[in-house]
N, C-alpha and C positions, 0 to 999 in steps of 0.2 A: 431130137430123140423122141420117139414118141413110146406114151404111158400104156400100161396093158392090162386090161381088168381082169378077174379072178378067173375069168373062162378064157383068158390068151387070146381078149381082140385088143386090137389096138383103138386108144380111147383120146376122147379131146381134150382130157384134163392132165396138166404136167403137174409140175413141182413133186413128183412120186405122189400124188393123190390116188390112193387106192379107190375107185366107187366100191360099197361092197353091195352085193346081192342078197335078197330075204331067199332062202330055199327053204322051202316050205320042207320039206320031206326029213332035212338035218337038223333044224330048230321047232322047237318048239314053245308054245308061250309061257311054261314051265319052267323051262333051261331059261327061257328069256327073263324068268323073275327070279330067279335063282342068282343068275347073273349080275340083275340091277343090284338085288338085296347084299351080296358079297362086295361088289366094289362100292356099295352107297356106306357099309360099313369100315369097309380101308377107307375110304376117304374120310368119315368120322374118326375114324382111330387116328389116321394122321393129324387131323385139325387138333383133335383133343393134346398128343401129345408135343404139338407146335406150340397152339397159343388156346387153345381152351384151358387147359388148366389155369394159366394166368389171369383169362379172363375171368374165371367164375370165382376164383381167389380175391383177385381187386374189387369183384362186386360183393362178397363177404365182408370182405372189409372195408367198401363203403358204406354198408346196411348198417353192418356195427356203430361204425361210428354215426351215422345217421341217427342211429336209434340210442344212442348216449347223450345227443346233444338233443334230440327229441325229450328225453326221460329226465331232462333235470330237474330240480327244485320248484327253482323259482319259476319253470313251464308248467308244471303241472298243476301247482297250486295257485295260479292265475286268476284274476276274478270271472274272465269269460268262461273258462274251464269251471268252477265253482256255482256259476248260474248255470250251467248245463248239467250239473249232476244234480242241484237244487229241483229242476226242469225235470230231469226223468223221476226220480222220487216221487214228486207231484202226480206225475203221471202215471207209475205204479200205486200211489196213493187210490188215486181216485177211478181207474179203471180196472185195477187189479185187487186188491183189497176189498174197495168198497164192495164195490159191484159181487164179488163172491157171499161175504157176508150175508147182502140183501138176498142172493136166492138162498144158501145155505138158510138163513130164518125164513122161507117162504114156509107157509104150509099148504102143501102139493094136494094132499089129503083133501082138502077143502076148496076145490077146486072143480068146476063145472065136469061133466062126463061128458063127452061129445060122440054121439052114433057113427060111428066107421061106415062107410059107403058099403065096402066087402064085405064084412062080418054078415053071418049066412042069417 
């Protein structure tokens, strides 16, 4: 039995394999993104309503719990955690603080004039 492409030849490929043809004249790259964006969307809405929802559900509540056994007690108030907060203090101490301070008491006023190149 032989197969018949959309212009009624007779073609080499069975098993009902349609070839289909681009006509240029009936499509457009338009309809052509029209098309993709519709069926890319059913095919998300099916996934969603299969197994996405489950899955974004089970990752919810691994995070949860992840983030309960993260947040305990005895995690957080850790001595490596405790030198790290020690650590940035320090370092807001001494690049943030200080260093403000020392220009805040600068006196700008007292301070050399320098000739602009541009200046007429």
């Amino acid at each position: 039995m032989a197969a018949y492409n959309s212009h009624g030849r007779a073609t080499a490929y069975g098993n009902n394999y349609r070839q289909h043809s681009r006509d240029s004249d009936s499509n457009s790259l338009l309809d052509d993104l029209r098309a993709f964006v519709s069926r890319s969307v059913r095919l998300l809405w099916r996934f969603w309503i299969e197994r996405g929802r489950r899955m974004a559900l089970n990752a919810v509540v691994s995070a949860v719990r992840q983030l309960r056994r993260n947040l305990a007690y005895n995690r957080l108030f850790s001595f490596p955690h405790l030198l790290v907060a020690l650590w940035v203090l320090v370092l807001l101490w001494g690049e943030r603080w200080v260093f403000h301070t020392k220009v805040e008491g600068c006196h700008w006023s007292n301070w050399e004039r320098w000739v602009s190149l541009f200046e007429g």
